[in-house]
ZADO-1210 file (C-alpha; in nm, 4 decimals, padded with zeros to 6 digits):
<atoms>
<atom x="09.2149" y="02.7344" z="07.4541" code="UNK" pos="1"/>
<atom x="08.8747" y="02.9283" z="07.5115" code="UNK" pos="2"/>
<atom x="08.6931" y="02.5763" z="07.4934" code="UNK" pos="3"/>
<atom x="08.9386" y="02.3857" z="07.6998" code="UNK" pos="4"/>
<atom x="08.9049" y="02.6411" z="07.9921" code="UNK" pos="5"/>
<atom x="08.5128" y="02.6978" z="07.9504" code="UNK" pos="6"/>
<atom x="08.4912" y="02.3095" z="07.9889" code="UNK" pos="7"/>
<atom x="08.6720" y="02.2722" z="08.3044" code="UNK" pos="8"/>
<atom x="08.4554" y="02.5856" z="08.4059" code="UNK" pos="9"/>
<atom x="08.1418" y="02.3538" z="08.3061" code="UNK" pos="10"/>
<atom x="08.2524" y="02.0482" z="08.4583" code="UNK" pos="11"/>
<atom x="08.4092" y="02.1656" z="08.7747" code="UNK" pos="12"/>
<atom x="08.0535" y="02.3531" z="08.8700" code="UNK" pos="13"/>
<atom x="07.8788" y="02.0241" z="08.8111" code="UNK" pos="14"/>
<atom x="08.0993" y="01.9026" z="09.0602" code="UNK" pos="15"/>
<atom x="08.0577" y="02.1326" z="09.3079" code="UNK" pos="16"/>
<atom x="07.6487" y="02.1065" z="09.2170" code="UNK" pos="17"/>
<atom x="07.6676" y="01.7618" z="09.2700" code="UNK" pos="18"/>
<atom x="07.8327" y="01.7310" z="09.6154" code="UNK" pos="19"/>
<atom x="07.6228" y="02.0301" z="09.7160" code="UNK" pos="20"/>
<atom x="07.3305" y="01.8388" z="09.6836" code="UNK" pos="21"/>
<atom x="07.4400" y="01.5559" z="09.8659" code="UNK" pos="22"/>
<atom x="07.5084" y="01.7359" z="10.1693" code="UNK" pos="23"/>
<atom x="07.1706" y="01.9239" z="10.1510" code="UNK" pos="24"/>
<atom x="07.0073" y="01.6672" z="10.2858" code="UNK" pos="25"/>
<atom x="07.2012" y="01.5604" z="10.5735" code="UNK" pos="26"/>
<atom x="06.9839" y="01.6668" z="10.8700" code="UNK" pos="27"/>
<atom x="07.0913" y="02.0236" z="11.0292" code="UNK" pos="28"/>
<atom x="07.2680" y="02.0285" z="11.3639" code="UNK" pos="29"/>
<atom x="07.0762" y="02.1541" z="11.6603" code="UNK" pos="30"/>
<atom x="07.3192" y="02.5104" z="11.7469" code="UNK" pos="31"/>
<atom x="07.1259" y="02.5740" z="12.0402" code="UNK" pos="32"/>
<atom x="07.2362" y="02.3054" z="12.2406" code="UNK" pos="33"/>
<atom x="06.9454" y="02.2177" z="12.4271" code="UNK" pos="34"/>
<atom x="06.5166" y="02.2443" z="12.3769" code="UNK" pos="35"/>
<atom x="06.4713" y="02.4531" z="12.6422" code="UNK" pos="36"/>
<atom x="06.3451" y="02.7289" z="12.4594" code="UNK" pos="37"/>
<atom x="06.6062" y="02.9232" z="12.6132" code="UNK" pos="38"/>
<atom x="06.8048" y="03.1895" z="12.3724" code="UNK" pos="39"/>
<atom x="07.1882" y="03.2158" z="12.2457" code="UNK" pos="40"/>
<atom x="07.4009" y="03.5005" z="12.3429" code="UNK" pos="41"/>
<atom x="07.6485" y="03.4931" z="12.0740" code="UNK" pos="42"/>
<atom x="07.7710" y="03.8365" z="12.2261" code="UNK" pos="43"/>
<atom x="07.8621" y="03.6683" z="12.5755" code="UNK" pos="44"/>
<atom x="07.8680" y="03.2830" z="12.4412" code="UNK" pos="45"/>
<atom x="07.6206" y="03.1446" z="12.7219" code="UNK" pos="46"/>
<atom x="07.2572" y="03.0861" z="12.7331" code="UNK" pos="47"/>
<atom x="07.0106" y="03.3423" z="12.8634" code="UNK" pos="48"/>
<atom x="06.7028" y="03.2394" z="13.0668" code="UNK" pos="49"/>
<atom x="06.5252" y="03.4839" z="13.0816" code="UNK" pos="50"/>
<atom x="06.6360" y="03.6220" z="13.4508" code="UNK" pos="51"/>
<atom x="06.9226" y="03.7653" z="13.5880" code="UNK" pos="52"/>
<atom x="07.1702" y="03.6007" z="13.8291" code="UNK" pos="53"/>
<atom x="07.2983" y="03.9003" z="14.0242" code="UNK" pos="54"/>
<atom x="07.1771" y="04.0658" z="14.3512" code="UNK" pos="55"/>
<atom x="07.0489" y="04.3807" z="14.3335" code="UNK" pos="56"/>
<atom x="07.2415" y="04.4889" z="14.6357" code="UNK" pos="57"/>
<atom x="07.5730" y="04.3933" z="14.3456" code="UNK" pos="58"/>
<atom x="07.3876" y="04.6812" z="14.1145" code="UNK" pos="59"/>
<atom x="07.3603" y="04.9078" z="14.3785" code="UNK" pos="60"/>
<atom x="07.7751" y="04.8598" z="14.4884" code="UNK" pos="61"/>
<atom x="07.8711" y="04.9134" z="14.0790" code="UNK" pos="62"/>
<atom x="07.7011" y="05.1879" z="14.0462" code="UNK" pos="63"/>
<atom x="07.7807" y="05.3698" z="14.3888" code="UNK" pos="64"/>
<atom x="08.2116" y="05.2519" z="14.2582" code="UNK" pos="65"/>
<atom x="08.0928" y="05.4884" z="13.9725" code="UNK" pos="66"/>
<atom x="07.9612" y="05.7744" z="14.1250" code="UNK" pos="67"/>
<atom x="07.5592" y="05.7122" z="13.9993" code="UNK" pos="68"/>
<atom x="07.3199" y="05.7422" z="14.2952" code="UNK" pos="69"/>
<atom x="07.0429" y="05.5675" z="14.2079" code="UNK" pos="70"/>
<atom x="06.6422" y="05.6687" z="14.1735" code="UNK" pos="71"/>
<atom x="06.4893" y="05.3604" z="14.0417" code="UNK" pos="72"/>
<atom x="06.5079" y="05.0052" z="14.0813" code="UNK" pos="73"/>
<atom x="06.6986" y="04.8252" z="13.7954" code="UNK" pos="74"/>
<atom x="06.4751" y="04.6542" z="13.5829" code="UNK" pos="75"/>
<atom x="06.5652" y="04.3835" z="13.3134" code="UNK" pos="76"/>
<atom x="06.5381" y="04.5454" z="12.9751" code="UNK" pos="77"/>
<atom x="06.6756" y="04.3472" z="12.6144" code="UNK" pos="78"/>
<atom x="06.9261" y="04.0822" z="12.8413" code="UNK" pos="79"/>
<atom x="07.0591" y="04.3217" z="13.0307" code="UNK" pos="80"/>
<atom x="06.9686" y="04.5628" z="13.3817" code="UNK" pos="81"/>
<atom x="06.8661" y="04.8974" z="13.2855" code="UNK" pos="82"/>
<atom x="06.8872" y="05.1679" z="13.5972" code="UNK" pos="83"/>
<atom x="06.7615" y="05.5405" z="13.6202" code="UNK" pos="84"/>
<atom x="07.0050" y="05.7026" z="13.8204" code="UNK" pos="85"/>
<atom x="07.1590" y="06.0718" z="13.9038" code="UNK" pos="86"/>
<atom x="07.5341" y="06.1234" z="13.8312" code="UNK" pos="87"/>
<atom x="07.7386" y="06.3129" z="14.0411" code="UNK" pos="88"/>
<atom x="07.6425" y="06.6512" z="13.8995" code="UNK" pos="89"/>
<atom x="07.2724" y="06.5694" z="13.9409" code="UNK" pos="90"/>
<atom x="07.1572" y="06.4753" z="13.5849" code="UNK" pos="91"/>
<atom x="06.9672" y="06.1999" z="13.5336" code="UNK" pos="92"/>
<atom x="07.0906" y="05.8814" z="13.3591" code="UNK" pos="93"/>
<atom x="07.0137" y="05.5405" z="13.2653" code="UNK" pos="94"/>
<atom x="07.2985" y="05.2819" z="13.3369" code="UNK" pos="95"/>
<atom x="07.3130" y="04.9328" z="13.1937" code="UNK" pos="96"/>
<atom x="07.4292" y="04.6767" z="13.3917" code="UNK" pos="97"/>
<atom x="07.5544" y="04.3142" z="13.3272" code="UNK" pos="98"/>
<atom x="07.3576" y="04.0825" z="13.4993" code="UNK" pos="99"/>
<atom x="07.5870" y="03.8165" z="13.4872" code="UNK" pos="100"/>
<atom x="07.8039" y="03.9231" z="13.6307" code="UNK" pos="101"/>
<atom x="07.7052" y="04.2616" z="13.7638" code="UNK" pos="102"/>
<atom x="07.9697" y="04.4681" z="13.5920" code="UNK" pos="103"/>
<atom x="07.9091" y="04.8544" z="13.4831" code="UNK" pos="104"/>
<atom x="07.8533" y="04.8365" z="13.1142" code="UNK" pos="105"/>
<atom x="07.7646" y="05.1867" z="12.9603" code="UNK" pos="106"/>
<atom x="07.5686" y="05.5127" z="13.0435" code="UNK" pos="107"/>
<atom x="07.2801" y="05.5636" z="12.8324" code="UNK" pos="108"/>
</atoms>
């Protein structure tokens, strides 16, 4: 019994070996879509080029809807805006913004 099963064990990895070989050397598809050099947002599912596609004057409504009054302009930090801003007890914060689309994200 101990034979019969270490057998199938034996043979059934050669198998699996075999055919993993064979599609080894298929050539890899291209997940990036394009040679652009651009980079994958697998977060938001869309390509990022490197620049943002909302008006600043958009930042500046978002964060006004949330009660931040802003001190600096937003800069583009890691995909996303970045803003220093006071909140509406006077602290300072940073606020991210998405520039996509130009929605509040988080306070920092």
């Amino acid at each position: 019994m101990f034979n019969t099963k270490t057998l199938l064990a034996a043979a059934s990895l050669a198998i699996l070996t075999a055919a993993g070989l064979g599609s080894a050397s298929a050539q890899g598809w291209d997940h990036r879509g394009d040679h652009r050099g651009d980079r994958f947002d697998r977060h938001h599912g869309r390509y990022d080029q490197r620049h943002a596609y909302v008006d600043r004057f958009r930042i500046h409504q978002q964060l006004r809807h949330h009660r931040f009054a802003r001190v600096s302009e937003p800069f583009f930090f890691h995909g996303r805006y970045v803003v220093r801003t006071h909140d509406r007890f006077g602290r300072v914060a940073l606020v991210q913004v998405d520039p996509w689309t130009g929605r509040f994200i988080r306070r920092l």
